[in-house]
N, C-alpha and C positions, 0 to 999 in steps of 0.2 A: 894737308896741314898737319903739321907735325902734334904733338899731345902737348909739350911747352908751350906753344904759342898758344893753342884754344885754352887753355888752364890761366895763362894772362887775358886772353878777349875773355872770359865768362867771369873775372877777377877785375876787371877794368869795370866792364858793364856792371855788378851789382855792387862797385862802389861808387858809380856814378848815378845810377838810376833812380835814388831817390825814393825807390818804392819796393816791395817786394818783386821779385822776379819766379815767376813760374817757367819750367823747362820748354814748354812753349815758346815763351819770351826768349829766354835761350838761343834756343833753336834759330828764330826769326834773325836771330845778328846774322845768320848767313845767308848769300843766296842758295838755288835750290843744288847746287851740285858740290856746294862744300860743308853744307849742312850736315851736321854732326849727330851720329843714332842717338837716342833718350840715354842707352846707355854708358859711353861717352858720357853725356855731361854729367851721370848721377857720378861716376867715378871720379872725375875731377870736381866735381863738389864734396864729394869723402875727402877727397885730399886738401880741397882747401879750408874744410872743418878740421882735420885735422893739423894743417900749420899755422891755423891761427892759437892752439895748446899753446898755452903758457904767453900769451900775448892778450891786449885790453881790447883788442877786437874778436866778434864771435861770427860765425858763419849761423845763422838761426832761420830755420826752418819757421815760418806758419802759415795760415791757415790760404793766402793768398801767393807762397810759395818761399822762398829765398832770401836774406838781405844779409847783408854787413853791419854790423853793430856795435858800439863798445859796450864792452861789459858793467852793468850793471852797478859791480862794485864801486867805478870809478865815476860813476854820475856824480856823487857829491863836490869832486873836482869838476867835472865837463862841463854842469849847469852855469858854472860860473863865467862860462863863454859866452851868456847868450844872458842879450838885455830881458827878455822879455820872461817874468817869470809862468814857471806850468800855473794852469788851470787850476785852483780849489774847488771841488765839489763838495754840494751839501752834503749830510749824511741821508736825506731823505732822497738826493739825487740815486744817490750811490747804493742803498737800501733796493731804489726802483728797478734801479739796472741791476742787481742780486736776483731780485724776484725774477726778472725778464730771464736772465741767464740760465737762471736752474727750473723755469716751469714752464719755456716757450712751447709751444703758442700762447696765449695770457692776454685776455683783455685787462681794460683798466680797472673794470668793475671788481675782477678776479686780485689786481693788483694792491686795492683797497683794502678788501676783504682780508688778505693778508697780513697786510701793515695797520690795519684797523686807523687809518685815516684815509682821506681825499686824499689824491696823484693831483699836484698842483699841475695846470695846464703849461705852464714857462717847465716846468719836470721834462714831460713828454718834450714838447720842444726842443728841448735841447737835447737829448738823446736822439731825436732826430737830427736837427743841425748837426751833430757830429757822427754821424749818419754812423752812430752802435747802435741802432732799435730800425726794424725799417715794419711796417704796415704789410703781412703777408696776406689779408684776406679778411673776412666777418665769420663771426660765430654764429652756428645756425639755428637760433634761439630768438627770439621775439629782442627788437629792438635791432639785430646785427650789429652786435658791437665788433669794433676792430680789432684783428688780434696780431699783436706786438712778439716780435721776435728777433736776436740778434742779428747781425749781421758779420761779413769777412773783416769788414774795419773792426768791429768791435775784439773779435780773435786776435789781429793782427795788432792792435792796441795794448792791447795784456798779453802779446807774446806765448799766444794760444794754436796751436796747430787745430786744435778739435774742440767741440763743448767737451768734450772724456778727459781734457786735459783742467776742467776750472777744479779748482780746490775741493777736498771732499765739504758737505754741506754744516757736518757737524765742527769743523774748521773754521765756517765761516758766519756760523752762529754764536759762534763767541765775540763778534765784534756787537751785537745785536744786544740791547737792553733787557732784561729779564721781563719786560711787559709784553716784550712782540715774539719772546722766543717760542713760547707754545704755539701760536698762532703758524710761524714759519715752519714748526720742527713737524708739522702732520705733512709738509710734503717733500718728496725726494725730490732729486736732481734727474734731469731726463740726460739723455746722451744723444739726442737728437740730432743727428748730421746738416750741415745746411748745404741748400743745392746750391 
């Protein structure tokens, strides 16, 4: 198979696919004897980041692999395609999923402590529902409480390849009220890999 053509099949596939593509995935479009090396497709992914320059679509890597996407810039035109308007979150939603982001592993109780209120139970819910928080395990302390940690969706949602990629912490303490910032500002940001 010529390099043209796998450059259009791996160009077809991650704008039809819906979801991220990992080189894996990739790979699977072929059977086993025209199956294309890793390196093959990464070079034809260079290439197709790079001709989408200067065009309102981006070839964007995260944290679940590959996709197709318009740029950013033009959301405020694109949204207007689609009846259904995005999601508003609380700020206490969005506060919880801060905390989760930069201090996983993190019970709730650890979560509280932080924001110096109760983690509403519909909170957690729904950061599960939209499956960014996923339940990795219990803390090995009297009670075992559950400890909460990000997930790929949650990466791939905010256009994150890595946790090393969310904003520096002092960045993201300016959105935070002068009541809760000493409370948050005693802990750093981990850089914690997910498996």
């Amino acid at each position: 198979m010529n390099e043209i053509k796998l450059k259009q099949i791996i160009e077809a596939a991650l704008f039809s696919a819906g979801r991220p593509l990992n080189i894996r995935d990739l790979q699977n479009l072929f059977n086993e004897e025209m199956k294309p090396e890793v390196t093959a497709i990464e070079l034809i992914l260079n290439q197709l980041s790079d001709d989408c320059m200067g065009r309102p679509i981006e070839l964007k890597q995260v944290s679940s692999g590959y996709r197709l996407q318009v740029r950013a810039c033009f959301s405020p035109w694109i949204s207007r395609l689609f009846e259904e308007r995005p999601s508003r979150y609380s700020r206490a939603l969005l506060e919880t999923l801060a905390i989760i982001a930069y201090r996983q592993p993190v019970t709730r109780g650890e979560i509280e402590g932080i924001r110096g209120v109760a983690v509403s139970s519909s909170i957690i819910h729904t950061l599960l529902e939209r499956n960014w928080i996923q339940a990795i395990g219990n803390k090995e302390v009297p009670g075992r409480p559950i400890l909460f940690a990000t997930t790929k969706q949650f990466l791939d949602y905010f256009n994150l390849r890595s946790l090393g990629d969310l904003p520096p912490l002092p960045e993201l303490l300016n959105q935070f009220d002068e009541a809760r910032l000493q409370n948050i500002s005693e802990y750093e940001p981990t850089t914690t890999e997910l498996q």
